[in-house]
Each structure stands twice: as structure tokens, then as C-alpha cells.
Backbone as CSV, one residue per row, in Angstrom:
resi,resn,N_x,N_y,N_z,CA_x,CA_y,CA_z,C_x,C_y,C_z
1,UNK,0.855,-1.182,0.000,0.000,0.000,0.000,0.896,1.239,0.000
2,UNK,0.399,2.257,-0.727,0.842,3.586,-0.493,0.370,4.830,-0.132
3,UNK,0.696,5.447,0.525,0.198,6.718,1.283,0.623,7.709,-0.034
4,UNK,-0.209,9.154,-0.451,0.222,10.091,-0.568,-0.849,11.315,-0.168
5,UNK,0.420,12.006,0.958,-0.511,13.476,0.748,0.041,14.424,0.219
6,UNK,-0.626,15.027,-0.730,-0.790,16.100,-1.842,-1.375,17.440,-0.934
7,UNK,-0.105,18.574,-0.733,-0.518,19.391,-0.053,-0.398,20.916,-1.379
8,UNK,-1.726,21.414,-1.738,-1.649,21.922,-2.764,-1.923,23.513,-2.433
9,UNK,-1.184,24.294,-3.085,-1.432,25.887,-2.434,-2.213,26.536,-3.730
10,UNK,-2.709,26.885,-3.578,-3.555,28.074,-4.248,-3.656,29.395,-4.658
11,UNK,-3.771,29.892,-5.497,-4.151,31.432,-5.663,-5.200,31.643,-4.822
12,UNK,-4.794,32.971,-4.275,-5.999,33.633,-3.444,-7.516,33.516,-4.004
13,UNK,-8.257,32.884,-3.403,-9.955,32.893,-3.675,-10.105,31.852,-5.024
14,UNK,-8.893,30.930,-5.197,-9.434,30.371,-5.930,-10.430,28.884,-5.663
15,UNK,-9.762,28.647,-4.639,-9.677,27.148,-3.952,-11.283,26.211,-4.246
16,UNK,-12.721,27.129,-4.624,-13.512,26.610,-4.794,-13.361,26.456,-6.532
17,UNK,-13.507,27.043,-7.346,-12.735,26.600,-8.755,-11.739,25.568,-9.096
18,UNK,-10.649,25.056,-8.079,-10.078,24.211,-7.855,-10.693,23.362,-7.615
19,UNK,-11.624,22.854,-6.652,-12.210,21.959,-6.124,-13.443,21.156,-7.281
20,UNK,-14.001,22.157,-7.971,-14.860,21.997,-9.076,-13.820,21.171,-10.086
21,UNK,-13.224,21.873,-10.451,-12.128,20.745,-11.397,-12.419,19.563,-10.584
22,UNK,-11.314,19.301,-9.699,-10.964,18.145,-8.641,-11.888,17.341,-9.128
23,UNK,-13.078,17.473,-9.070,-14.212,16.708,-8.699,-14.628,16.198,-10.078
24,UNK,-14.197,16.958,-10.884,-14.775,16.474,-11.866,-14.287,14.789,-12.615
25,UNK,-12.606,14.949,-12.059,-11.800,14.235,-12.380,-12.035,13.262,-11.540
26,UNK,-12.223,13.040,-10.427,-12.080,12.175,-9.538,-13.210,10.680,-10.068
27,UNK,-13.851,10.736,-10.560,-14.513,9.391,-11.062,-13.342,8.714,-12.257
28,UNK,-12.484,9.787,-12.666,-11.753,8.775,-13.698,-10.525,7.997,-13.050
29,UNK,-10.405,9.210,-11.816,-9.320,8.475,-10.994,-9.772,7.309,-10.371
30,UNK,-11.106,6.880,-9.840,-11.301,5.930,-8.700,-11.262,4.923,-9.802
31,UNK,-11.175,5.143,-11.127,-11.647,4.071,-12.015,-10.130,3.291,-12.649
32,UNK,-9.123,3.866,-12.023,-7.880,3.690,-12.262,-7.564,2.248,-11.156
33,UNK,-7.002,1.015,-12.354,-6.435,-0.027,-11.403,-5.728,0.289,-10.231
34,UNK,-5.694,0.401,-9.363,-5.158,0.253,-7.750,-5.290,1.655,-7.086
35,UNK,-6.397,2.080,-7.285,-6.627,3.385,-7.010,-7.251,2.834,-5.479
36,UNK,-7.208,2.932,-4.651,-8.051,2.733,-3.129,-8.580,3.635,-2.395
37,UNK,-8.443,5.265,-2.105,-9.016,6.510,-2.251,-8.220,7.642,-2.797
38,UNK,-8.808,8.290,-2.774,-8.345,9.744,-3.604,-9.576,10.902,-3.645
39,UNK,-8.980,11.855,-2.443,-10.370,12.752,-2.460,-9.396,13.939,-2.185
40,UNK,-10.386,15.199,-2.147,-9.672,16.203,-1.412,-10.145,16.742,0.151
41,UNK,-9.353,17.458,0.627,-9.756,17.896,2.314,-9.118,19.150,2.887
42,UNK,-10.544,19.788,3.560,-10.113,21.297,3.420,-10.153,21.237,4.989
43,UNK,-9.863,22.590,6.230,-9.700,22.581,7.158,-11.062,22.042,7.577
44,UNK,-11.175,21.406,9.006,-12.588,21.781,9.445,-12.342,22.277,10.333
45,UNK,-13.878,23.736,10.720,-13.452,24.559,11.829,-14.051,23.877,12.929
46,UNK,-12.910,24.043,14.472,-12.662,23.401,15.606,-12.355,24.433,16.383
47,UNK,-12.383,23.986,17.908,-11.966,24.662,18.961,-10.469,24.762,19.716
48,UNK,-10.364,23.053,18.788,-9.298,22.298,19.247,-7.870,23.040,19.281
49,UNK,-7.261,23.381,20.228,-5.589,24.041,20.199,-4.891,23.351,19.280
50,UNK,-4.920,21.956,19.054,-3.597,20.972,18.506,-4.077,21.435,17.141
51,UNK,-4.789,21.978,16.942,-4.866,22.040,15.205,-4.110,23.149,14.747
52,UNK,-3.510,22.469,13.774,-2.492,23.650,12.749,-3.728,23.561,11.426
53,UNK,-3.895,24.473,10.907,-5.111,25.132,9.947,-3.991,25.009,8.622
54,UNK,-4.926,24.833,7.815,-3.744,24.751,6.379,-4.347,26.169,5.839
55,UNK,-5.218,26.531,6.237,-6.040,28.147,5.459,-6.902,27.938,4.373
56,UNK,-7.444,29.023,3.910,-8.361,28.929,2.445,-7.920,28.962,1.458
57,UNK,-6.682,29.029,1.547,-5.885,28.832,-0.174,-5.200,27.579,-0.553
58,UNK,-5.598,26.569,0.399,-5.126,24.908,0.381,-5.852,24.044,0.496
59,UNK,-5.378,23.115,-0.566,-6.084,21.721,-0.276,-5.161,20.557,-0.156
60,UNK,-5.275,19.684,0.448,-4.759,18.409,1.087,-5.296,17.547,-0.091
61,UNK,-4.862,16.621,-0.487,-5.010,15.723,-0.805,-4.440,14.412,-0.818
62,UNK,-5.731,13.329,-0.377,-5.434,12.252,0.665,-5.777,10.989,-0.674
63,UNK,-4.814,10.069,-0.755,-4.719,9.018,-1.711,-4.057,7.844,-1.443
64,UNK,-4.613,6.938,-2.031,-3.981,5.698,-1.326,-3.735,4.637,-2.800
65,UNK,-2.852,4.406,-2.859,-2.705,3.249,-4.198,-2.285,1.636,-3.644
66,UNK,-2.774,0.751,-4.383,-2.240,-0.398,-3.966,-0.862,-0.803,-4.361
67,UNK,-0.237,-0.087,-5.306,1.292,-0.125,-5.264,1.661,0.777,-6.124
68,UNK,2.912,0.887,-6.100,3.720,2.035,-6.195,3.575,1.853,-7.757
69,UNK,3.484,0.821,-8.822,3.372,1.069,-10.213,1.991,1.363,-10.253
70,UNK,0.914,1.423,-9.618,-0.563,1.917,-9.490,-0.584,3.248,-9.801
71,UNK,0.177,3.957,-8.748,0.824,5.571,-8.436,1.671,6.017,-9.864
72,UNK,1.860,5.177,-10.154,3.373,5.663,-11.083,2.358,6.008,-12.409
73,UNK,1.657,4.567,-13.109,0.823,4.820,-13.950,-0.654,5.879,-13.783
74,UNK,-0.867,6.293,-12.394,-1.944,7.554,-12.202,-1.311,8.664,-12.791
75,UNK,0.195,8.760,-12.649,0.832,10.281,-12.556,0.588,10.229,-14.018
76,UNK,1.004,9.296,-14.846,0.993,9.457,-16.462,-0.333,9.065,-17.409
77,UNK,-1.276,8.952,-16.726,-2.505,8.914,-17.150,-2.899,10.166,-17.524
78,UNK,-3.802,9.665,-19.085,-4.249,10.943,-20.225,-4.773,12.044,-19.250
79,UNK,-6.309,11.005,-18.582,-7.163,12.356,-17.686,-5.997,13.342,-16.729
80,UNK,-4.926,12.860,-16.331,-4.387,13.555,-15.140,-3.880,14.584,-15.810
81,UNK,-2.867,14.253,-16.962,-2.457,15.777,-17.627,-3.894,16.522,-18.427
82,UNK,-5.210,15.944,-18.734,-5.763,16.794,-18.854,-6.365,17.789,-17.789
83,UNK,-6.149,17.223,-16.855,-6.741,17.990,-14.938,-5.631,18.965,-15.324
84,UNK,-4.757,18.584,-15.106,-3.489,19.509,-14.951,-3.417,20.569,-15.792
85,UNK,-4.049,20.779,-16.826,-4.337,21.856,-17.916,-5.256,22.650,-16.896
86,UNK,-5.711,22.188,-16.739,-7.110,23.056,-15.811,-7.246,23.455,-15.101
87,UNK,-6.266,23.148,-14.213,-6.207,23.707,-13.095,-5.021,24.413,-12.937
88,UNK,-4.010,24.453,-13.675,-2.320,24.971,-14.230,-2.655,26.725,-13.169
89,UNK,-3.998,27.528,-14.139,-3.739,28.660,-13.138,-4.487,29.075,-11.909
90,UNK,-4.524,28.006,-11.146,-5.620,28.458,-10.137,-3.836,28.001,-8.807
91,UNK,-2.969,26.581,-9.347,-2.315,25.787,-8.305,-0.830,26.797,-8.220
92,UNK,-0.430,27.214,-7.152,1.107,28.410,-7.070,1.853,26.944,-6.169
93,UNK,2.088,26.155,-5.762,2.866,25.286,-5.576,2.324,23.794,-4.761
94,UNK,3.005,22.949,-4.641,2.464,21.625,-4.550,3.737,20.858,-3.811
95,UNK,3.306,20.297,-2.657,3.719,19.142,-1.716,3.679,17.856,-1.670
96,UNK,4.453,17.079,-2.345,4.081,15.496,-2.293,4.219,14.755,-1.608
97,UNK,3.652,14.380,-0.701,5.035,12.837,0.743,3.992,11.775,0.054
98,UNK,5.293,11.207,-0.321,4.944,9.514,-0.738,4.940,8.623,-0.006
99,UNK,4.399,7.969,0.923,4.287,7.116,2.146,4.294,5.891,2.140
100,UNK,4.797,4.906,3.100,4.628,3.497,3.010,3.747,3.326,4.609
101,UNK,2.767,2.623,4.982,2.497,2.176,6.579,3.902,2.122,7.184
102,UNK,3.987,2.002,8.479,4.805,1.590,9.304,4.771,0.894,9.926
């Protein structure tokens, strides 16, 4: 199994335009061999001290592949560079941690 979170920054006020893309794509992703989730996740508001806030110009994104050539063939899949057209001016930089369980 593989962990990735996708920590994605935004242009100011764009983050719901972003999310509209996202979504649109996301049925071609779940439809991808070893895809196991893949969504996006925005803060939720809390009272809680321990929370560090990512803000309104970020989205997290939480994905799980059943192996690392699963992941490898998502990155080079047609739909993904067509997402990536689409969203090119809304995203100002991007965080990847590629994860294994422990």
C-alpha cells in the first residue's frame, strides 16, 4: 500500500474553482487499477488548540494506491495531464510525501 498526501497551495480565492475541477476528475481516478481513495480535504473549523489550519488557499489531498506502479501509472494517465491543464492557473505550488504504513 501507499500513502500520498498532496498538499496543494492556491491562488488567493481560488480554492472553490479548484475543487470543481478536482471533482470532476475524480470518477476517472477511482476508475484507475489500484486506485483505493483519492479525495480532497479542506480545514474543518474546531476549537481544538492541537490544530495547525492549512487556510483557504489549500487543499490536502489524501490518496492511497495499492502499489507504487498503481501511483506511477496515475501520474501518467491521459485524464491527469488533462486535470493539470485546468487547473495549471488556479495551483502556485504543490507538496508530495509519498508514504509506506509503518
Amino acid at each position: 500500500m501507499i500513502h500520498v498526501l498532496a498538499t496543494i497551495t492556491l491562488a488567493p480565492g481560488t480554492r472553490e474553482k479548484f475543487l470543481a475541477e478536482f471533482r470532476k476528475n475524480m470518477p476517472n481516478v477511482h476508475a484507475e487499477q489500484g486506485c483505493v481513495e483519492y479525495a480532497p480535504a479542506i480545514d474543518t473549523p474546531t476549537d481544538l488548540p492541537a490544530q495547525s489550519k492549512i487556510g483557504a488557499d489549500t487543499v490536502i489531498i489524501i490518496e492511497k494506491w495499492a502499489s507504487l506502479d498503481a501511483l506511477k501509472a496515475h501520474m501518467k494517465a491521459p485524464h491527469m495531464a488533462a486535470y493539470s491543464a485546468q487547473v495549471k492557473d488556479y495551483v502556485r505550488g504543490r507538496d508530495i510525501k509519498i508514504l509506506s504504513p509503518a
